[in-house]
C-alpha beads as a LAMMPS data file, in Angstrom:
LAMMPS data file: protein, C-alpha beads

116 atoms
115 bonds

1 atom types
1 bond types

-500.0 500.0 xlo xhi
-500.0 500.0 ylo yhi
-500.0 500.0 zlo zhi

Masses

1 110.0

Atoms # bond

1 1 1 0.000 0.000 0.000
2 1 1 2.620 2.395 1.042
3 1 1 4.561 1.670 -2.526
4 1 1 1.925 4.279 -4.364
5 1 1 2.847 6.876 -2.200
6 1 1 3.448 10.600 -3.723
7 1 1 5.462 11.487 -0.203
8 1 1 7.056 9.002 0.761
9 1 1 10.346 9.985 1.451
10 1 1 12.355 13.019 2.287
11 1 1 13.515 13.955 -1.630
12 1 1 9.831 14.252 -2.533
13 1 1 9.457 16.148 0.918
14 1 1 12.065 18.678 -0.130
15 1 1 10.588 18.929 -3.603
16 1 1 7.260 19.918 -2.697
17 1 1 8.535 22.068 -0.359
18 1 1 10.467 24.241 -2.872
19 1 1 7.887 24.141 -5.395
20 1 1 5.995 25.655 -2.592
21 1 1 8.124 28.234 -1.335
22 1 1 7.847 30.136 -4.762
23 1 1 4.423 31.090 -4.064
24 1 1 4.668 34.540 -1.995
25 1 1 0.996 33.250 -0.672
26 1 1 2.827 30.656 1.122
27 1 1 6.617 32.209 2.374
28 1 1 4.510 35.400 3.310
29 1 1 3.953 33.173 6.614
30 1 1 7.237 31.920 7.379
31 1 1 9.198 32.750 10.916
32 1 1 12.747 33.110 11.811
33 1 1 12.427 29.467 12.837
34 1 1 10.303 27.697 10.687
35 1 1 9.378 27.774 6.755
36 1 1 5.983 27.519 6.108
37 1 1 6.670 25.328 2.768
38 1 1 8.250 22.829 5.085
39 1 1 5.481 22.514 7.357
40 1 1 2.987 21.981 4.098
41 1 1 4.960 19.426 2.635
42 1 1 5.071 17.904 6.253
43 1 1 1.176 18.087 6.474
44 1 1 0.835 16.871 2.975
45 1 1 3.372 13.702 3.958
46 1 1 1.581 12.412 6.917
47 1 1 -2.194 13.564 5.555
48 1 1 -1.689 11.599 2.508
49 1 1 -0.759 8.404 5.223
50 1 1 -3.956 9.219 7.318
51 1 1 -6.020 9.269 3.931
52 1 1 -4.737 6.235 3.333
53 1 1 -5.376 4.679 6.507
54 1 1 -9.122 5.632 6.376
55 1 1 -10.092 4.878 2.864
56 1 1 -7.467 1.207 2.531
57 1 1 -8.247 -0.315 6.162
58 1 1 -10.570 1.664 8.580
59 1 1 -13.215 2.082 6.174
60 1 1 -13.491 -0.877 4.495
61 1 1 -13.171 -2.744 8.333
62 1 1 -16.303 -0.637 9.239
63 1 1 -18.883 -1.239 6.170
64 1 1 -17.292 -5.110 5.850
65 1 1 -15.509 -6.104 8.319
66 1 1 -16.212 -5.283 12.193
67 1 1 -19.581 -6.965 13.559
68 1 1 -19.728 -6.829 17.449
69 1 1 -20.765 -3.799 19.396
70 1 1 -17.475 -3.687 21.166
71 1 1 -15.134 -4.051 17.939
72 1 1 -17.213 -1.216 16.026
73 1 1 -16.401 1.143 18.952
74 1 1 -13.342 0.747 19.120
75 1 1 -12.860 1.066 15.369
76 1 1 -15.186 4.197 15.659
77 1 1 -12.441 5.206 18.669
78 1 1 -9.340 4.497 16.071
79 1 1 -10.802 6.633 13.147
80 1 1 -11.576 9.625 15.730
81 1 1 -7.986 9.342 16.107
82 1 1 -6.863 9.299 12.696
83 1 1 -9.182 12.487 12.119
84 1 1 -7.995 14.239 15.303
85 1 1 -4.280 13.598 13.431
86 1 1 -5.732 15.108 10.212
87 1 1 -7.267 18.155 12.244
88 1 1 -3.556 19.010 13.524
89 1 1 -2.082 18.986 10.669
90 1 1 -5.037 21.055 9.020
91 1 1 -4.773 23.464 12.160
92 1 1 -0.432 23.711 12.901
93 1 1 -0.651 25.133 9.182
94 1 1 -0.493 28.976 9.034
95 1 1 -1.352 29.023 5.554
96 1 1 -4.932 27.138 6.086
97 1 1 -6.014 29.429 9.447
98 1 1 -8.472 30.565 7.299
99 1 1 -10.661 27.207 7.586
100 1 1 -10.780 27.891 11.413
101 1 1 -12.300 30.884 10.885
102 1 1 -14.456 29.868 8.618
103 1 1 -15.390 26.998 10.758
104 1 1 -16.204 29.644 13.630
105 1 1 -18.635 31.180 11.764
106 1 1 -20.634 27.929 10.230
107 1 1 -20.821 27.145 14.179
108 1 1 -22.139 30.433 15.100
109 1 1 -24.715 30.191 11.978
110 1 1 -26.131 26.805 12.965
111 1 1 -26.865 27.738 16.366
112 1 1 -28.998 31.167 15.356
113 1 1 -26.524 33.329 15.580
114 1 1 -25.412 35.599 12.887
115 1 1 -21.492 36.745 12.265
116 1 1 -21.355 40.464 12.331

Bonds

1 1 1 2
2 1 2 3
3 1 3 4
4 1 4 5
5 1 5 6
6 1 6 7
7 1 7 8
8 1 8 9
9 1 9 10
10 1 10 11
11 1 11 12
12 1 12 13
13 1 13 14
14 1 14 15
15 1 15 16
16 1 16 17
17 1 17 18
18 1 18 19
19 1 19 20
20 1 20 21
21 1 21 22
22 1 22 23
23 1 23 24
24 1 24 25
25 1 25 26
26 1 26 27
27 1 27 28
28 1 28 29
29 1 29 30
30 1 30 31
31 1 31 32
32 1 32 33
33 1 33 34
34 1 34 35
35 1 35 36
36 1 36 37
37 1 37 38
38 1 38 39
39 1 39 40
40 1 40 41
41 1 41 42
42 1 42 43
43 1 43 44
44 1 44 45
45 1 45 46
46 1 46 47
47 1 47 48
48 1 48 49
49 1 49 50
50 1 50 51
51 1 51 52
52 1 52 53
53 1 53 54
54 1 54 55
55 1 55 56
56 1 56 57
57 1 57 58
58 1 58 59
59 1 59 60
60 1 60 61
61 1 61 62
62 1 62 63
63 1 63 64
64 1 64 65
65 1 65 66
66 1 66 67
67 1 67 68
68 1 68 69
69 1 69 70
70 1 70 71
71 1 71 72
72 1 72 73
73 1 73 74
74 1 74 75
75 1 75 76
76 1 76 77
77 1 77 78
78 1 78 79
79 1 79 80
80 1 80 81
81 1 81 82
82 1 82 83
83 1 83 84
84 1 84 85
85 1 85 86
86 1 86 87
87 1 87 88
88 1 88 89
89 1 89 90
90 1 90 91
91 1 91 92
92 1 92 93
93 1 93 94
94 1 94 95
95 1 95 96
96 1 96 97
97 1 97 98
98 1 98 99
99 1 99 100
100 1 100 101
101 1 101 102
102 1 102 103
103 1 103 104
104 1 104 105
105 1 105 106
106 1 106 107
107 1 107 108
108 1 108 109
109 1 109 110
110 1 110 111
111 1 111 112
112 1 112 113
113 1 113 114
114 1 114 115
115 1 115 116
């Protein structure tokens, strides 16, 4: 499974990473101590593993596979997991602190309230 991957090593981390860092929408958000290209291609890396995880062995182990109450919560446990991984990755990213935002306000609208 882990053959087919685009990221799979440090030379394709480094790639992506430069291709990146030409983009002044992404280096506009790097620090003294950390490149913000790097810490894409590092999301990208280990999101493309926690995709994989879902859609090649949790998923399938949910709809065919796991049949007793205590082995579908458990799965259920191990996929909150994998998405709480995907979250922090989605979140440590300057460039996509927009979705949080964004997030803050769908929140506010489904419970009456209006942004202002």
């Amino acid at each position: 499974m882990n053959s087919d991957r685009l990221l799979k090593d440090m030379d394709s981390w480094k790639k992506l990473a430069e291709k990146l860092d030409r983009l002044p929408e992404v280096n506009r958000y790097d620090s003294s101590d950390e490149k913000e290209a790097w810490t894409l291609a590092h999301a990208f890396a280990d999101l493309e593993e926690s995709f994989r995880t879902f859609l090649h062995d949790q998923l399938p182990r949910l709809v065919n596979g796991e049949t007793t109450t205590a082995a579908l919560n458990d799965l259920l446990t191990e996929i909150g997991e994998e998405f709480r991984h995907i979250l922090y990755h989605i979140k440590d990213s300057k460039f996509y602190a927009y979705l949080e935002a964004s997030e803050a306000g769908s929140l506010d609208a489904s419970q009456g309230r209006r942004d202002e």
